[in-house]
LOMIRO-405001 format. One record per residue (C-alpha): residue number from 0; x, y, z. Coordinates in pm, whole numbers, plus 50000, padded with zeros to 5 digits. Layout:
N
+-----+-------+-------+-------+
| seq |    c1 |    c2 |    c3 |
+-----+-------+-------+-------+
| NUM |     X |     Y |     Z |
...
+-----+-------+-------+-------+
***
This chain:
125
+-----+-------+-------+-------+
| seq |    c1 |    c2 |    c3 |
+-----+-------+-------+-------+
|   0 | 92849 | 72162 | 30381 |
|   1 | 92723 | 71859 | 30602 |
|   2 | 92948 | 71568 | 30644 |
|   3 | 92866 | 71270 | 30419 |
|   4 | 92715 | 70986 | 30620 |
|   5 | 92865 | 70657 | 30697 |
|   6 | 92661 | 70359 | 30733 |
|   7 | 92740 | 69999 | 30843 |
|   8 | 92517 | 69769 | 30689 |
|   9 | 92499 | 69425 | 30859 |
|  10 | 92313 | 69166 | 30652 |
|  11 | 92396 | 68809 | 30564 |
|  12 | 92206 | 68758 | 30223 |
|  13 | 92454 | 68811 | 29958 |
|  14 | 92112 | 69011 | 29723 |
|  15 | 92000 | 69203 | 29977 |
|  16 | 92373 | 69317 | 30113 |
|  17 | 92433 | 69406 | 29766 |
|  18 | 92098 | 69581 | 29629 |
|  19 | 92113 | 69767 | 30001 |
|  20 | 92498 | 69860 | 29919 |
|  21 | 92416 | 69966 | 29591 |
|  22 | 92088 | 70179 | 29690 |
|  23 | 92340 | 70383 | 29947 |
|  24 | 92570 | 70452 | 29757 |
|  25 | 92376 | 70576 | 29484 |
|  26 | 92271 | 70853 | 29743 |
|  27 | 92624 | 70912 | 29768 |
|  28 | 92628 | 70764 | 30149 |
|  29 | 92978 | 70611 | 30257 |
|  30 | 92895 | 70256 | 30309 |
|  31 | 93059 | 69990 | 30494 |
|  32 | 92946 | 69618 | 30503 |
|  33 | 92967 | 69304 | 30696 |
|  34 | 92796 | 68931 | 30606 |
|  35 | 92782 | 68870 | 31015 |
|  36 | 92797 | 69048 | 31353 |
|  37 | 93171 | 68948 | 31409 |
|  38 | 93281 | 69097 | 31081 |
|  39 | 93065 | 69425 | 31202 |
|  40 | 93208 | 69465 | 31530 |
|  41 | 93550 | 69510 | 31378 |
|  42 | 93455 | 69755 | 31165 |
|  43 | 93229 | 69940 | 31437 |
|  44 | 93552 | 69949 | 31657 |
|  45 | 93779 | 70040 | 31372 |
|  46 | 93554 | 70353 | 31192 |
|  47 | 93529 | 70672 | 31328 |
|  48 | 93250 | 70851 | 31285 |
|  49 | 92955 | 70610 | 31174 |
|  50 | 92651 | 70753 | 31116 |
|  51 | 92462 | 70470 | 31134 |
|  52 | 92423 | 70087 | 31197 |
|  53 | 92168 | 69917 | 31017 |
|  54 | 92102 | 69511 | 31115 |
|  55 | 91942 | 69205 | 30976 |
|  56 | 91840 | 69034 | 31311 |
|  57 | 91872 | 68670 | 31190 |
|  58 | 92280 | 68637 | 31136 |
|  59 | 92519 | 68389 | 31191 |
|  60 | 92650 | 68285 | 31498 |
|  61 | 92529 | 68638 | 31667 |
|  62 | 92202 | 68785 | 31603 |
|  63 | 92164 | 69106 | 31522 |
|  64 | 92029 | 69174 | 31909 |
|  65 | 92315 | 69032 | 32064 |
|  66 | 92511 | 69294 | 31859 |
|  67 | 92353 | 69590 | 31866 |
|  68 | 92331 | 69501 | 32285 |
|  69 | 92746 | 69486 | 32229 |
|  70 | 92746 | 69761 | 32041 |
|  71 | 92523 | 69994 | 32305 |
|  72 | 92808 | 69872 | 32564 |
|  73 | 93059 | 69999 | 32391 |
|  74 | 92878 | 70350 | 32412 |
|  75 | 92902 | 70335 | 32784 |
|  76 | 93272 | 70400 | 32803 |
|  77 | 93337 | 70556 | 32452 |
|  78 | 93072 | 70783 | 32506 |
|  79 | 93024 | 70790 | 32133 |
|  80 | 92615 | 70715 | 32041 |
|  81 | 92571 | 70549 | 31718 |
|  82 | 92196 | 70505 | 31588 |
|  83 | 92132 | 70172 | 31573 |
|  84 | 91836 | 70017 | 31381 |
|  85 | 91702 | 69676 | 31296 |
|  86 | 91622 | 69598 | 30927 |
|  87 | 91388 | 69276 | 30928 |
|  88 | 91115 | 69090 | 30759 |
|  89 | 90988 | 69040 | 31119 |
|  90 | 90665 | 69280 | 31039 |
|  91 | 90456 | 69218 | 31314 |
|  92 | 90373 | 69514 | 31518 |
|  93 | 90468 | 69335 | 31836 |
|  94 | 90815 | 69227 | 31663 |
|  95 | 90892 | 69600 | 31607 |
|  96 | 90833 | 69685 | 31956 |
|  97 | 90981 | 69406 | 32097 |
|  98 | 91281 | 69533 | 31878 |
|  99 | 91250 | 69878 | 32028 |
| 100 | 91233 | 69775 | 32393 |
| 101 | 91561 | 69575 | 32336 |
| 102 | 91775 | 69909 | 32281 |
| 103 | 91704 | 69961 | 31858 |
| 104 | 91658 | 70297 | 31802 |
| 105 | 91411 | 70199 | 31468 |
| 106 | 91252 | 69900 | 31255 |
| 107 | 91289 | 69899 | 30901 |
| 108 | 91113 | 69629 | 30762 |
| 109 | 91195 | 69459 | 30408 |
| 110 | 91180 | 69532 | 30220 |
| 111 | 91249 | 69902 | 30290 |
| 112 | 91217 | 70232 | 30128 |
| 113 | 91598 | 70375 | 30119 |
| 114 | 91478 | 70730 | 30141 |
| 115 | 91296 | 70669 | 30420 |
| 116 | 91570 | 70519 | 30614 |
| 117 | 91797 | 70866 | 30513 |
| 118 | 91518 | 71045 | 30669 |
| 119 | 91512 | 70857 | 30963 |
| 120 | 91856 | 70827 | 30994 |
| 121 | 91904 | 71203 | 30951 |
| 122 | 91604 | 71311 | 31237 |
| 123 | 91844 | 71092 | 31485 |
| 124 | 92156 | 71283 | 31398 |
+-----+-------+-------+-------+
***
């Protein structure tokens, strides 16, 4: 039987933290949470086996760039890659490549399709 997947879910809007919470668990996906990159680096460093970060890019204090770019550090001397994607209203296609060339593996833009991101998240595992 496959592992159950654990997803960090980084997003500063208390509605769409919860309704994206809500829609991952209901897919019976382990889901941790944080309102702002700070919060999510903690629990980044402190869970083993995430199978996924998912980012607003607008947060407080650090944007979701600066974290993920903190984040892909980390992978140089843990040698543990997490697939981390950006989950924005940006919906330009020049914003999702822009998004891409900074180091996220995928854009999902808002408002998303939850089985969509499984699928995605599941071709990068």
């Amino acid at each position: 039987m496959a592992e159950r997947l654990k997803i960090l879910i980084v997003e500063d809007d208390p509605a769409n933290l919860i309704v994206s919470v809500k829609s991952f668990e209901r897919r019976n996906i382990e889901v941790f949470s944080a309102a702002n990159a700070f919060d999510a680096m903690e629990i980044y460093d402190k869970t083993a086996g995430l199978s996924a970060v998912i980012t607003d890019i607008q947060l407080p204090g650090m944007d979701g760039i600066e974290m993920m770019h903190k984040m892909r550090a980390k992978e140089e001397s843990t040698r543990i890659s997490v697939p981390i994607f950006a989950m924005t209203a940006y919906s330009f296609e020049e914003d999702r490549k822009h998004f891409v060339a900074q180091g996220f593996d995928d854009v999902f833009i808002k408002p998303v399709d939850y089985d969509k991101i499984l699928e995605t998240i599941q071709f990068y595992l």
